[in-house]
C-alpha positions, -999 to +999 in steps of 0.1 A: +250-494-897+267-465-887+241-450-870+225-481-844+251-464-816+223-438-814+206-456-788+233-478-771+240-463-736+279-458-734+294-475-704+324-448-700+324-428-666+313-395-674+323-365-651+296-352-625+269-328-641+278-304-614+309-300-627+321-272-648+349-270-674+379-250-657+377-215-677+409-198-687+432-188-656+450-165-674+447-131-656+434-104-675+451-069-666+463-091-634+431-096-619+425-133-607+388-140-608+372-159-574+352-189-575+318-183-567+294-200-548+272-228-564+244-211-547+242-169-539+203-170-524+219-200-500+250-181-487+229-149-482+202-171-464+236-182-445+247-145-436+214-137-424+213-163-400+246-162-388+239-124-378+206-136-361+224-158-342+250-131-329+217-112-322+198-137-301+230-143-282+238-107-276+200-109-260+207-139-241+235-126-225+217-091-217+192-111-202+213-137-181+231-104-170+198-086-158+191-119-135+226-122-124+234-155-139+265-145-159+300-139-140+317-111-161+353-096-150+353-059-150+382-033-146+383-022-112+388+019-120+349+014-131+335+004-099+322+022-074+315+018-034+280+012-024+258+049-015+256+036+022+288+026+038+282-010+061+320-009+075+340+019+099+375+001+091+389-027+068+417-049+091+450-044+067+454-079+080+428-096+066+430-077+034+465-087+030+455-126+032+425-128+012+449-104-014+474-136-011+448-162-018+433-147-047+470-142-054+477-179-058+438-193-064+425-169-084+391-149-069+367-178-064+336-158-052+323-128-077+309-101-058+275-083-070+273-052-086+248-030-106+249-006-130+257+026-116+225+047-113+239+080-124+269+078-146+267+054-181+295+027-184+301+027-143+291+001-118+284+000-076+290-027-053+262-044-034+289-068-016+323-080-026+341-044-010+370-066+004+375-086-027+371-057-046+400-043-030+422-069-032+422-072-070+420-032-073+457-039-051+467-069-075+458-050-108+432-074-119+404-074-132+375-085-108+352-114-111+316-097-109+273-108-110+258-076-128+222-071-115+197-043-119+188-034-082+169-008-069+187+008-038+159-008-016+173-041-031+210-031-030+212-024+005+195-061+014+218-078-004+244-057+007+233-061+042+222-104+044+258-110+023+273-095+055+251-115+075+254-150+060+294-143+066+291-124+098+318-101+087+300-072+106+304-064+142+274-055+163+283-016+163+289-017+124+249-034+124+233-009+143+258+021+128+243+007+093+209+011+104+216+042+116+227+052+082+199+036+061+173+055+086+188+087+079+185+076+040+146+077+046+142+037+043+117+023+063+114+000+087+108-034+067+140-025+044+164-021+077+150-050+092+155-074+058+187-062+054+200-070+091+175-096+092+166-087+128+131-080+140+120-047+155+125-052+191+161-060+177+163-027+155+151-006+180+177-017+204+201-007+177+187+021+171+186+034+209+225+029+210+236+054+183+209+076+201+229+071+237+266+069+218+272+102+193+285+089+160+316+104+159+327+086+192+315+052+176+337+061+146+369+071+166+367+038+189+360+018+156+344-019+152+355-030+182+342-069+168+343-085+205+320-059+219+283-067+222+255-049+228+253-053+264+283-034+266+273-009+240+246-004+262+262+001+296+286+025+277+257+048+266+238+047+301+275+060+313+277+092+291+249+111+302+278+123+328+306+120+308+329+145+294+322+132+254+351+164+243+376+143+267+370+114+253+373+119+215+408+135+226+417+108+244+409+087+215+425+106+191+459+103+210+487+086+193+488+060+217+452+052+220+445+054+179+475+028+171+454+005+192+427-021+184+393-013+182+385-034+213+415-018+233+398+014+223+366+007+232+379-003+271+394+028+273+368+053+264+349+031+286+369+030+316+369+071+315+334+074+314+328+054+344+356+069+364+344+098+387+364+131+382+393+141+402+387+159+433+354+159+426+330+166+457+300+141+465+264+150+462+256+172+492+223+185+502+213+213+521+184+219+544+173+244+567+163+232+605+133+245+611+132+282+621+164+285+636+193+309+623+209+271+605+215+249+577+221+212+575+241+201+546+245+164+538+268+137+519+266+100+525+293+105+549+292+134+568+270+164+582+276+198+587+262+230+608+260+263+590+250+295+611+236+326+600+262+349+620+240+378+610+209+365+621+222+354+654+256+363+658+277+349+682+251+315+687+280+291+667+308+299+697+270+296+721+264+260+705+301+251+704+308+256+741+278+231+747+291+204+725+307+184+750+280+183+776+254+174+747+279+146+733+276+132+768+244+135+766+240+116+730+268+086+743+245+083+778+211+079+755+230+054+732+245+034+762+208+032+782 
């Protein structure tokens, strides 16, 4: 029956439906046609979501940058200092050995920055100055938080970072207030970002009244001076020569100094009294006569009119020793 195999199912192992008979490989004018995709609606379904995904994690990463939760290393050249200066002086010291640590451990801490407010591409610091510098001096990049602030916002966080690592001295803190006043910020901002309260501010702020600014900036932070100091220091220049003292200070072997050894210094000449200078004398006249009293805390002297009654001095003096006995007699009864 040569057709019953009609309907017998054959038991041979038949290649996969999917698969397709391989068409002739011989190039033609040296072109080598490309397999193609089983599926092109799946591999452009593919491409769109890949790009999507780029997309949603370009946005993520904008957004984790505008909250400050991404650490990011920037080229120093595009950084800028913060609009209100917080320091008078950087020790070379201690930027030379936090240089050598980050040296040999790498920058652990990033310091904040935000997007500069004026110029596209460029950044300012909030905190981090020191570190900043140190990998500015390395020639690395620097380890950085990026964070939209507002300056009200930049100059707190600028100003509690200090605080929390009480790098500031007590002349820098009130020198910074001093400087945010002058930038129009009120009260509440100053105080936030020294947290301080305002019988503290305004102790501050009485200080760079009493001490000019540029004698604050010659003697520098002086970091073991406190306020009670500062204070006594102001009280003392209402008399004192402030000319004399930014020339001492600017001598070559007062500036090579410390801070602290310049502070005792300009304070030392401001208490000291002037050479050769003559104590507070008062003058009076007694009564009607043709005389004047004058007056120190240790001594008292006669002056006569010699035209008004000239000739009574040598009429007075002549008389001296009899009223002297007179005066010892009284003393001794």
């Amino acid at each position: 029956m040569a057709r019953k195999n009609l309907i017998e199912v054959s038991n041979e192992v038949r290649p996969e439906a999917s698969a397709v008979a391989p068409r002739d490989s011989r190039p033609i004018a040296g072109f080598i046609p490309q397999s193609r995709s089983g599926g092109p609606v799946g591999g452009i379904t593919r491409t769109l979501g890949n790009i999507t995904e780029k997309v949603e994690r370009a946005n993520d990463l904008e957004r984790q940058l505008a909250e400050g939760q991404t650490v990011v290393e920037l080229d120093t050249a595009l950084i800028d200092a913060s609009f209100v200066a917080d320091r008078l002086e950087v020790d070379a010291a201690e930027l030379a050995q936090l240089t050598d640590q980050i040296r040999e451990h790498g920058q652990q801490v990033p310091i904040l920055v935000r997007p500069h407010p004026d110029e596209k591409g460029r950044f300012q610091v909030a905190f981090g100055h020191r570190r900043l510098a140190a990998a500015n001096a390395l020639g690395i990049k620097v380890k950085a938080i990026v964070r939209a602030l507002s300056d009200e916002q930049l100059v707190v966080s600028q100003g509690q970072e200090n605080n929390a690592r009480t790098d500031l001295s007590y002349i820098e803190r009130a020198l910074f207030a001093h400087r945010l006043d002058e930038r129009g910020f009120g009260s509440d901002v100053v105080m936030a970002a020294l947290n301080v309260d305002r019988a503290a501010l305004s102790r501050m702020r009485l200080i760079t009244r009493q001490v000019p600014i540029a004698l604050i900036t010659a003697i520098g932070s002086a970091p073991e001076i406190g306020r009670r100091r500062w204070v006594e220091f102001g009280e003392h220049l209402e008399t004192a020569d402030i000319d004399a003292l930014l020339t001492m200070l600017s001598a070559d072997n007062i500036g090579g100094m410390s801070s602290n050894d310049r502070f005792h210094h300009a304070f030392a000449l401001a208490t000291k009294k002037p050479t050769g200078a003559k104590a507070a004398m008062t003058s009076t006249q007694v009564g009607d006569l043709p005389v004047k009293l004058k007056r120190t805390p240790a001594t008292a002297t006669f002056v006569f009119d010699s035209k008004a009654a000239p000739g009574f001095d040598e009429f007075v003096q002549e008389r001296l020793k009899r009223l002297y006995a007179e005066y010892q007699q009284q003393r001794g009864a």
